[in-house]
C-alpha positions as protocol buffer text, in pm:
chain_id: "A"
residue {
  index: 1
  type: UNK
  ca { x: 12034 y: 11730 z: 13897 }
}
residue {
  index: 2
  type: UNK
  ca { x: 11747 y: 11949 z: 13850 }
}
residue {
  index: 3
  type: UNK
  ca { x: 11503 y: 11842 z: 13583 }
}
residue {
  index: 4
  type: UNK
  ca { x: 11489 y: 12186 z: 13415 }
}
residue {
  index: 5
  type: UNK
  ca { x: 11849 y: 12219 z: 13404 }
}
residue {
  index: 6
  type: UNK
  ca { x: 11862 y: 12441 z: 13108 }
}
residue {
  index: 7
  type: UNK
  ca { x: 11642 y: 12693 z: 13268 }
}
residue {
  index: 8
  type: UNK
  ca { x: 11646 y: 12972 z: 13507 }
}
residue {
  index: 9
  type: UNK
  ca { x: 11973 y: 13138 z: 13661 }
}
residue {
  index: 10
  type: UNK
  ca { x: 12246 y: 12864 z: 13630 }
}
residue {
  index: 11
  type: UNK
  ca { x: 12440 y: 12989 z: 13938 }
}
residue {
  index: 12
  type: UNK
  ca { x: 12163 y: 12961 z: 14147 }
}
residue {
  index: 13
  type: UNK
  ca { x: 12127 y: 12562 z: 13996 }
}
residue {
  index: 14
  type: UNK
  ca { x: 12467 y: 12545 z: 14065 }
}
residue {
  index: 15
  type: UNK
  ca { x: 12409 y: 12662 z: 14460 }
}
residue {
  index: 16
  type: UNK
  ca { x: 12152 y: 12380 z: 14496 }
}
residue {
  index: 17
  type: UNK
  ca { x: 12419 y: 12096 z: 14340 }
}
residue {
  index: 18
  type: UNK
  ca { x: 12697 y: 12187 z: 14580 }
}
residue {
  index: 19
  type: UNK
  ca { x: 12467 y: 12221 z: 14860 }
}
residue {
  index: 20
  type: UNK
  ca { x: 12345 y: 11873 z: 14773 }
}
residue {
  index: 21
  type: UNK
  ca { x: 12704 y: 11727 z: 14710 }
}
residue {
  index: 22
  type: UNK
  ca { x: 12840 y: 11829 z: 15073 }
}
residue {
  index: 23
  type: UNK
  ca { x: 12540 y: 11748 z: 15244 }
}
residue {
  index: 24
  type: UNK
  ca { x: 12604 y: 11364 z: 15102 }
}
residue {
  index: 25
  type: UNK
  ca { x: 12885 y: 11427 z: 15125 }
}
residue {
  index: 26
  type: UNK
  ca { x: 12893 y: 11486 z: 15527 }
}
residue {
  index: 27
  type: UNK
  ca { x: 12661 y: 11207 z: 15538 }
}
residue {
  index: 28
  type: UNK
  ca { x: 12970 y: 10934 z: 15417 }
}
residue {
  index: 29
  type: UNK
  ca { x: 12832 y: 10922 z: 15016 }
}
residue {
  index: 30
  type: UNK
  ca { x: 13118 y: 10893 z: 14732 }
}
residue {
  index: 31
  type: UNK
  ca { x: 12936 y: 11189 z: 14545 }
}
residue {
  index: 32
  type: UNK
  ca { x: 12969 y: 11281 z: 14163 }
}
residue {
  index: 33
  type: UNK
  ca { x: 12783 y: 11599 z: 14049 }
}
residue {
  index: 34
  type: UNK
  ca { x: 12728 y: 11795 z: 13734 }
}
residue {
  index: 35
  type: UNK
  ca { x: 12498 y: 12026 z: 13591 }
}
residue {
  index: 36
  type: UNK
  ca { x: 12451 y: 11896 z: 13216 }
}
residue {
  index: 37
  type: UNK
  ca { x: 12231 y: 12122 z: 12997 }
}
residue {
  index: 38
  type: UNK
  ca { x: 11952 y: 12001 z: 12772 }
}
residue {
  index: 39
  type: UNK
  ca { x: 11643 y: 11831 z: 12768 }
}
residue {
  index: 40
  type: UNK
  ca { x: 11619 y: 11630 z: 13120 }
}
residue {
  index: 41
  type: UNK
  ca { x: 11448 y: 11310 z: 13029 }
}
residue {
  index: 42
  type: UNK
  ca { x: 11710 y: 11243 z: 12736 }
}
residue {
  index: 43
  type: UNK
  ca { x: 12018 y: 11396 z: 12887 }
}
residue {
  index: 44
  type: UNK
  ca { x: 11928 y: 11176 z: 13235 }
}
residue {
  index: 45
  type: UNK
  ca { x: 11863 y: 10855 z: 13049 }
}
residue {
  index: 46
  type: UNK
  ca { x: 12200 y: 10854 z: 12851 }
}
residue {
  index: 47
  type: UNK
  ca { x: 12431 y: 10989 z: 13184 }
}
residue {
  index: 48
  type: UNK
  ca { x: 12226 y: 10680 z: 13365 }
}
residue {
  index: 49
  type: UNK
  ca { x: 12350 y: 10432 z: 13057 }
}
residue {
  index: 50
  type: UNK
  ca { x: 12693 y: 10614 z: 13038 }
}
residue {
  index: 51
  type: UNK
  ca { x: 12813 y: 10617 z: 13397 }
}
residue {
  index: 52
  type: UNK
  ca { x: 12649 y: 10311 z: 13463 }
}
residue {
  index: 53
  type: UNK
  ca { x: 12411 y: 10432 z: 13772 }
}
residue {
  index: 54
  type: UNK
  ca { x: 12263 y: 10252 z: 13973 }
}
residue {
  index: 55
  type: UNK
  ca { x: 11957 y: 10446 z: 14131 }
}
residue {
  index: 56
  type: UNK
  ca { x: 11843 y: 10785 z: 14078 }
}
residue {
  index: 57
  type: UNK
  ca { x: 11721 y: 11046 z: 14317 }
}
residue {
  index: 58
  type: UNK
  ca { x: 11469 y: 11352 z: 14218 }
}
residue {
  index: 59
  type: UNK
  ca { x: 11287 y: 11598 z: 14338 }
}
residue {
  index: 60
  type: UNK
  ca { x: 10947 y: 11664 z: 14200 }
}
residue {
  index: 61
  type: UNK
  ca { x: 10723 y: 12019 z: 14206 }
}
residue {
  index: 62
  type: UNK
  ca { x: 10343 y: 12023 z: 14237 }
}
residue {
  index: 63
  type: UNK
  ca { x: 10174 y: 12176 z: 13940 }
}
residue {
  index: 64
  type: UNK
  ca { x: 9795 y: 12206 z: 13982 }
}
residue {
  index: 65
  type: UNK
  ca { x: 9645 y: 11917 z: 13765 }
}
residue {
  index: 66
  type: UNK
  ca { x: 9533 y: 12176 z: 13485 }
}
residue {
  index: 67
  type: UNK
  ca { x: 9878 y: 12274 z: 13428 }
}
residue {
  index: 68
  type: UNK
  ca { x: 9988 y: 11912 z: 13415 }
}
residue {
  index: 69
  type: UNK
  ca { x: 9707 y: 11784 z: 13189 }
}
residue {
  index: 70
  type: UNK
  ca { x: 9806 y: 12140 z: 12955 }
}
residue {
  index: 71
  type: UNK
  ca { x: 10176 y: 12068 z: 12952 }
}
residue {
  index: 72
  type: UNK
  ca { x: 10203 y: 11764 z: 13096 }
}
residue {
  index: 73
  type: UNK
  ca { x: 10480 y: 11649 z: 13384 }
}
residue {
  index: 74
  type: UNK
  ca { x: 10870 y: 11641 z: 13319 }
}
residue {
  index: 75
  type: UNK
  ca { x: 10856 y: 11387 z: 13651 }
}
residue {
  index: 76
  type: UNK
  ca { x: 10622 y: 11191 z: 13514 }
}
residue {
  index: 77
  type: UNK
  ca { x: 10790 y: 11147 z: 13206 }
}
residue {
  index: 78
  type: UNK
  ca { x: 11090 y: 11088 z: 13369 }
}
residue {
  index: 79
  type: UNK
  ca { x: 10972 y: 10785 z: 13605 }
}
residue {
  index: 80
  type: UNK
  ca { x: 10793 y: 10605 z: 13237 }
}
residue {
  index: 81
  type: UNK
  ca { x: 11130 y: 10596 z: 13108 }
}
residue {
  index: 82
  type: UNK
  ca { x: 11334 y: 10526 z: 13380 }
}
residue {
  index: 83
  type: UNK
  ca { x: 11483 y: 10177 z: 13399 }
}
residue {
  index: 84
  type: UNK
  ca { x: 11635 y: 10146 z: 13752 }
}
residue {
  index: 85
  type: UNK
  ca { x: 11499 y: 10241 z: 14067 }
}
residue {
  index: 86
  type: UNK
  ca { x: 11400 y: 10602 z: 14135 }
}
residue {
  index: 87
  type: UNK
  ca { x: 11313 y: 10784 z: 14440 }
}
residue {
  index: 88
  type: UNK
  ca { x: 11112 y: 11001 z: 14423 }
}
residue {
  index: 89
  type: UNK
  ca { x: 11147 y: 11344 z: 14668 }
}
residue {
  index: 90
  type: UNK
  ca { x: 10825 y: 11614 z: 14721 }
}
């Protein structure tokens, strides 16, 4: 699930997600998928404590380190609060 969900061309987000699913999906994963819209370190947490997961893949952008001191880092934010294992893709 991308971490700005809520922004950009949807359809395009939702290219990505079924590429993702059928490529783990060829692999041999059981795969669930969704796009859910709104703010990604809240909406992740509570689908983590809802569906009861386990581990939690991401991809992460470089920003220059102006940027990220300015506005600071959605993936950073996201591995504070996480509370199972993440891995972390670049």
């Amino acid at each position: 699930m991308p971490a700005d969900v809520g922004q950009g061309n949807p359809g395009r987000h939702q290219e990505k997600l079924d590429w993702a699913k059928a490529t783990l999906e060829a692999a041999g994963f059981d795969v669930t998928a969704a796009l859910i819209p709104g703010d990604a370190e809240s909406t992740i947490a509570k689908t983590v404590k809802e569906q009861a997961i386990d581990m939690l893949i991401m991809g992460a952008f470089g920003h220059s380190p102006l940027r990220s001191l300015l506005f600071g880092s959605k993936t950073a934010d996201l591995l504070r609060s996480s509370t199972i294992p993440t891995l972390l893709l670049r």
